[in-house]
Rosetta silent file (secondary structure, phi, psi, omega in degrees, C-alpha in Angstrom):
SEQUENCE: XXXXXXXXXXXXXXXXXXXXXXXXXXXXXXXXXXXXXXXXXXXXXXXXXXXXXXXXXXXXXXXXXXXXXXXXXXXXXXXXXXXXXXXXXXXXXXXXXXXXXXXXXXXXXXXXXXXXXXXXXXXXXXXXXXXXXXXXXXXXXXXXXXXXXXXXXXXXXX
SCORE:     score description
SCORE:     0.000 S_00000001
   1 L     0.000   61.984 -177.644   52.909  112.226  103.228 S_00000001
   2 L   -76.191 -140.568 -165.098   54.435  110.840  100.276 S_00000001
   3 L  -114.037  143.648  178.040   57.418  112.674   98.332 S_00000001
   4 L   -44.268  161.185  163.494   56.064  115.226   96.027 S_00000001
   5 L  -144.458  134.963  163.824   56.040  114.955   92.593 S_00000001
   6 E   -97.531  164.889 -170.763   56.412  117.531   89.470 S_00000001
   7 E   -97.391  147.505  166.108   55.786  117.388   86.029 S_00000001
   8 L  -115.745  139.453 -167.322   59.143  118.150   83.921 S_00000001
   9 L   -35.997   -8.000  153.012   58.735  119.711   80.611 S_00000001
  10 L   -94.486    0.392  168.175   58.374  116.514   78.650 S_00000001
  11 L    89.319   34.423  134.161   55.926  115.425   81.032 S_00000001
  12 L  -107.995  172.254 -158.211   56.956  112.978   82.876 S_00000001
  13 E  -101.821  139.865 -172.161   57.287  112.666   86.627 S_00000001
  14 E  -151.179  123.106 -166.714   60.339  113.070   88.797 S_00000001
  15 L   -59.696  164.293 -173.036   60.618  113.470   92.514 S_00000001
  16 L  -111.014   26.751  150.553   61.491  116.680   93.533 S_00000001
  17 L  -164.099  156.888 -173.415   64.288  115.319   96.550 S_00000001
  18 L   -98.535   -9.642  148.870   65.934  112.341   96.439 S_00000001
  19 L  -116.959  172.182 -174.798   65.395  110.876   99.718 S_00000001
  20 L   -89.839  173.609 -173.644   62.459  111.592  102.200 S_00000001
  21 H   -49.384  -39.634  177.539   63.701  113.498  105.208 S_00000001
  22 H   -58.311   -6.141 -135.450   63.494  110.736  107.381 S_00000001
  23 H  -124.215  -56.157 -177.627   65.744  109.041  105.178 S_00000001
  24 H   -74.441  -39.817  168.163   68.368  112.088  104.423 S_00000001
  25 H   -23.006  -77.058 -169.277   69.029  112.982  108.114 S_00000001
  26 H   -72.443  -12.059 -133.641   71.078  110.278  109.003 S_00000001
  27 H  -114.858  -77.428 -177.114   72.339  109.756  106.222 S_00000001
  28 H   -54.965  -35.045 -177.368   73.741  113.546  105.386 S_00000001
  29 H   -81.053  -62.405  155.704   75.013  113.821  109.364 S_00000001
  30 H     6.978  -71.944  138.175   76.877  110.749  108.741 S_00000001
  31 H   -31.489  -64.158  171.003   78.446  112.037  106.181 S_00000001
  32 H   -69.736  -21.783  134.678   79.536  114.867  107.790 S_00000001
  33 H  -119.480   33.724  160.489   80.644  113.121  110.178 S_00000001
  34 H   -85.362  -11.521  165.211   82.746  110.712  109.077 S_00000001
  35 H   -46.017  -28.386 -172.350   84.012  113.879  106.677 S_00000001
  36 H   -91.952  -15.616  138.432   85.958  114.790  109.659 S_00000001
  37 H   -17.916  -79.382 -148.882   88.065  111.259  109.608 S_00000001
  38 H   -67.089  -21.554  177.961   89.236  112.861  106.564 S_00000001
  39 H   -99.453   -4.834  177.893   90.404  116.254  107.854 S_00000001
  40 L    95.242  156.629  176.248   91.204  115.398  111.602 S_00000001
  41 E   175.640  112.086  171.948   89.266  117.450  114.303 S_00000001
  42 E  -105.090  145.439  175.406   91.377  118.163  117.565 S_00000001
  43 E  -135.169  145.696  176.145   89.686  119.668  121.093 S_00000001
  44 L    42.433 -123.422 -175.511   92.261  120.840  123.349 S_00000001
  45 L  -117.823   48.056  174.414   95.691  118.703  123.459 S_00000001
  46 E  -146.316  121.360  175.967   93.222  115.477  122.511 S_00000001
  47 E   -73.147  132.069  156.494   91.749  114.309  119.122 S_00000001
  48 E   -67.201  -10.343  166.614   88.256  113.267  118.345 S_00000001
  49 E   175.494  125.822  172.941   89.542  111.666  115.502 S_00000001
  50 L   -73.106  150.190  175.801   93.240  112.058  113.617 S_00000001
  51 L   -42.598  132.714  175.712   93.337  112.528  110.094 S_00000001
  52 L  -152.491   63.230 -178.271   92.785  108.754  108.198 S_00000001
  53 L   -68.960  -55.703 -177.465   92.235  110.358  104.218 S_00000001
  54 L   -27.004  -49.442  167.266   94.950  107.883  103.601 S_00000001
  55 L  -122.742   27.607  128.972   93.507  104.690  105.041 S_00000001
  56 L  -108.940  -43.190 -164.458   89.504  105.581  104.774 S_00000001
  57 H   -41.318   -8.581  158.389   89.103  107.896  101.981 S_00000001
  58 H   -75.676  -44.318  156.326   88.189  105.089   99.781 S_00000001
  59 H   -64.264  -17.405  162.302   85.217  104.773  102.228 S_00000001
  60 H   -71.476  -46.725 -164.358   84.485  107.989  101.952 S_00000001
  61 H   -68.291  -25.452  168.643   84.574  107.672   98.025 S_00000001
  62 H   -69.648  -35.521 -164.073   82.314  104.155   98.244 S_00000001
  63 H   -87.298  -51.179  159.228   79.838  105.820  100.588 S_00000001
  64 H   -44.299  -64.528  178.703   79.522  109.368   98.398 S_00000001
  65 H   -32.704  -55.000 -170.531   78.892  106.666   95.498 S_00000001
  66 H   -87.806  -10.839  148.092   76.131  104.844   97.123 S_00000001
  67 H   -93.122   12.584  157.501   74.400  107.807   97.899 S_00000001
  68 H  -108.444   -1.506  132.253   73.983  109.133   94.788 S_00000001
  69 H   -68.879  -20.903  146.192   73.295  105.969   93.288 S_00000001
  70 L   -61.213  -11.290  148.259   70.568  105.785   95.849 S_00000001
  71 L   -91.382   -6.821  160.403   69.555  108.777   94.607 S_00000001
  72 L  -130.933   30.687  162.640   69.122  108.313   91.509 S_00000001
  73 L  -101.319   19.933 -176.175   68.606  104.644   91.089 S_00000001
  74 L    90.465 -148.667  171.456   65.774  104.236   93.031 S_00000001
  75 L  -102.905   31.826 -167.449   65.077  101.355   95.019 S_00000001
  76 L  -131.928  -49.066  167.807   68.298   99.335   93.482 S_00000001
  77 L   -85.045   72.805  145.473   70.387  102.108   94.579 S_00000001
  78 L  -146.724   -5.007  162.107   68.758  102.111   98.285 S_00000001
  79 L   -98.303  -53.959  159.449   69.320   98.427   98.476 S_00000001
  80 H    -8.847  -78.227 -158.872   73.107   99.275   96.926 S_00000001
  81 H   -69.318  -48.641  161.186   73.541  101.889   99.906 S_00000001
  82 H   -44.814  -29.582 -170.027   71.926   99.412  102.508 S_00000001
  83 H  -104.973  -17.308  177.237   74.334   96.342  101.696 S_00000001
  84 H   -76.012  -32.882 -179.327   77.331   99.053  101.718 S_00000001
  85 H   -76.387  -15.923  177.687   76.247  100.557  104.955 S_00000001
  86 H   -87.807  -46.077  150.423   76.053   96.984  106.591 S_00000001
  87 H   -30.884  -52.306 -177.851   78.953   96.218  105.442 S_00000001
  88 H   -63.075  -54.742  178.220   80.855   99.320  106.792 S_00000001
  89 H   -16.237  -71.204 -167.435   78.928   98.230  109.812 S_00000001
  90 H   -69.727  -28.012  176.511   80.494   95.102  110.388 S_00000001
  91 H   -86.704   -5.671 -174.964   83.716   95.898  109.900 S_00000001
  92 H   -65.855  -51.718 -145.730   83.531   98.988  112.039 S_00000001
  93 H   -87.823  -33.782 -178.034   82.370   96.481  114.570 S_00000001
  94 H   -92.000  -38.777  152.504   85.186   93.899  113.976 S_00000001
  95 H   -40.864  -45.602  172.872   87.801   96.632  114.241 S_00000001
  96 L  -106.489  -59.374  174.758   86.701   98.426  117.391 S_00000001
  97 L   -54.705   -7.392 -147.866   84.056   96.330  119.343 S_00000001
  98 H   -96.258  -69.386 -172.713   85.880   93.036  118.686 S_00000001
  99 H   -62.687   22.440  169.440   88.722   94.412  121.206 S_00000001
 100 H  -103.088  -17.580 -165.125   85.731   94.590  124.287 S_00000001
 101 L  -141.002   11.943  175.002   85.678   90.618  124.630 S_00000001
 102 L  -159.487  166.691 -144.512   89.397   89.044  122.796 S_00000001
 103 L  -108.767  -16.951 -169.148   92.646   90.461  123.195 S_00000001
 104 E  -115.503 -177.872 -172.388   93.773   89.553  119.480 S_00000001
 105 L  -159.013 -149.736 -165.471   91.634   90.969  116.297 S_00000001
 106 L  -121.032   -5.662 -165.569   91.230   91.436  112.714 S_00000001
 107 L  -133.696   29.074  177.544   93.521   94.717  113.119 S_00000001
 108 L   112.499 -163.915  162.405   96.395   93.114  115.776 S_00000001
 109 E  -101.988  138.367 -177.808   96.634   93.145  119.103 S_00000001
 110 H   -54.475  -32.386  165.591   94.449   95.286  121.667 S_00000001
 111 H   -72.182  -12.756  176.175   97.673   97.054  123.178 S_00000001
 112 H   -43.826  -83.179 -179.052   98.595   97.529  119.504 S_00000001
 113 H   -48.751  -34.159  171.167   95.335   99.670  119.451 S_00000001
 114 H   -54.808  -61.640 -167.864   95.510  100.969  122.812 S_00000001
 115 H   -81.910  -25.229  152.420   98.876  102.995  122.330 S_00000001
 116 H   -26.593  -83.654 -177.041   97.311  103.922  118.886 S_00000001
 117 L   -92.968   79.007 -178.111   94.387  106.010  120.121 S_00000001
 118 L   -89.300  -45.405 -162.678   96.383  106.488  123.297 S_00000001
 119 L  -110.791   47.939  142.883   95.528  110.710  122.443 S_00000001
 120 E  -136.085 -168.951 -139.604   91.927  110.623  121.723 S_00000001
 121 L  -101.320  118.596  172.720   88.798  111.754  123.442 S_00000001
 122 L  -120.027  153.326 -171.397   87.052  108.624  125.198 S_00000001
 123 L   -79.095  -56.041 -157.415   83.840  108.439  127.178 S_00000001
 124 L  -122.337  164.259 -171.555   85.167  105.268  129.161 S_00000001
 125 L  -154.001   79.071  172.090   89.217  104.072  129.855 S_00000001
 126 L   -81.322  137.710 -178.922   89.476  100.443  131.295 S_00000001
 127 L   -82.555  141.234 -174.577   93.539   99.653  131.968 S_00000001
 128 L    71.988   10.577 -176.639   94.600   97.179  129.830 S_00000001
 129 L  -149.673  141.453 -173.864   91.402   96.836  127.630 S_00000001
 130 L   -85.888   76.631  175.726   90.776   98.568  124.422 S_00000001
 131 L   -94.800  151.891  175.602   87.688  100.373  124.365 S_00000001
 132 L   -59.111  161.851 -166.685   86.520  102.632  121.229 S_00000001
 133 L   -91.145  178.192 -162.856   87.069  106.119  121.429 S_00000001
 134 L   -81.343  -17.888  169.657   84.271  108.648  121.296 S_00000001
 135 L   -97.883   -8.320  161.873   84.056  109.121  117.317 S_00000001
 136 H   -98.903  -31.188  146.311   83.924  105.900  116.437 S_00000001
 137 H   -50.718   -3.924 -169.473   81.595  105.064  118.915 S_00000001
 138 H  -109.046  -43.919 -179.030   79.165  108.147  117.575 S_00000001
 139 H   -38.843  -55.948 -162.858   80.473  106.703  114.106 S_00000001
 140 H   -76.609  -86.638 -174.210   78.651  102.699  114.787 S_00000001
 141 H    12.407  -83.444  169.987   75.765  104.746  115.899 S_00000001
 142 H   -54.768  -47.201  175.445   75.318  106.792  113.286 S_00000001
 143 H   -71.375  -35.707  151.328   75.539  103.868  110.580 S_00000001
 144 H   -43.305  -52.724  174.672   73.428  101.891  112.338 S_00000001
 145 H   -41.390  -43.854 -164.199   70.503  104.796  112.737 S_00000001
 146 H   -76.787  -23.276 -176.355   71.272  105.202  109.002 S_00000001
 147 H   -88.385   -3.412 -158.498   70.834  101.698  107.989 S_00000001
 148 H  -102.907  -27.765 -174.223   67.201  101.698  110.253 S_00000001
 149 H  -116.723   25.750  154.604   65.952  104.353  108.101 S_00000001
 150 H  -102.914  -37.836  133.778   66.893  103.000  104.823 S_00000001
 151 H    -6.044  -60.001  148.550   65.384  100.072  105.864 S_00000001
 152 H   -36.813  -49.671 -154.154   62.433  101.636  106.476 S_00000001
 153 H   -65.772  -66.816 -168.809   62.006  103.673  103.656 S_00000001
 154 H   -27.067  -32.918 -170.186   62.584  100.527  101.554 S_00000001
 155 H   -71.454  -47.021  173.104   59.933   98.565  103.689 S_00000001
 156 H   -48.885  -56.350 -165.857   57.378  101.710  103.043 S_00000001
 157 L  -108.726   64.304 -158.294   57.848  101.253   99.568 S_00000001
 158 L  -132.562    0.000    0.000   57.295   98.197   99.042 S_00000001
C-alpha cells in the first residue's frame, strides 16, 4: 500500500499527497492542537491553555516550516521535521516534566509555575508540586505519537 503515483504532463512522477496517512494524522492534529496555544481556548471559568502567540508562535512558525519542507523535500525534510519534533520534545519535557522530581528548573522555580497555571484545567493537583496541566500533557503526547510515525515512515523507506 504504497503512496500513489501520477504522471504530470511532462512525464515525470510526483506523489499525489505528501505524507501517507499514517504519517499526516498526528502530525495535522498536532497542529491543530498546539494552534490553540496561539488563540487561547477557555471551558467554563478555567483555561485549557491561555493565549502564548507571543512566547510560542515562533514554534508554531518552525513547526509549519518543517512540515512543508517534509513535504516537499522528501526524506531530508522528514529527517528535518524529526530532529525539530525531538527537539520540541525535550524541551517540552524540561519545562513541564522536570518540575515532577526537582523543585528548581530550566524555567524557575516550581511555585513560580504553580501560581502561573494556577487557572487551568488539570487531570491531577498535588499541593506544593507542579504537575502539567491537561494541554500540555495531551501536547508531549501528541509530539511524541508524531515523532513514532515519522520514524516509521522513514524506517519503511529505507
Amino acid at each position: 500500500m504504497g503512496q500513489k503515483r501520477i504522471t504530470s504532463v511532462e512525464g515525470t512522477n510526483c506523489s499525489r499527497r505528501c505524507f501517507p496517512l499514517r504519517m499526516t494524522i498526528p502530525l495535522m492534529l498536532l497542529l491543530i492542537w498546539f494552534a490553540l496555544d496561539m488563540t487561547g481556548f477557555k471551558i467554563g471559568g478555567k483555561y485549557l491553555v491561555e493565549k502564548a502567540f507571543k512566547d510560542d508562535g515562533y514554534w508554531m512558525c518552525i513547526y509549519i516550516a518543517c512540515l512543508i519542507l517534509a513535504c516537499f523535500a522528501g526524506r531530508v525534510g522528514k529527517i528535518v521535521l524529526l530532529c525539530q519534533l525531538s527537539v520540541w520534545l525535550i524541551i517540552q519535557l524540561l519545562c513541564h516534566e522536570w518540575y515532577l522530581f526537582f523543585d528548581n528548573g530550566p524555567m524557575g522555580d516550581a511555585k513560580d509555575k504553580i501560581e502561573f497555571f494556577r487557572n487551568t484545567i488539570k487531570l491531577f493537583e498535588i499541593e506544593g508540586r507542579y504537575l502539567p496541566d491537561l494541554y500540555h500533557t495531551i501536547l508531549h503526547v501528541m509530539i511524541a505519537w508524531s515523532i513514532i510515525s515519522v520514524v516509521k515512515v522513514l524506517r519503511r523507506s529505507t
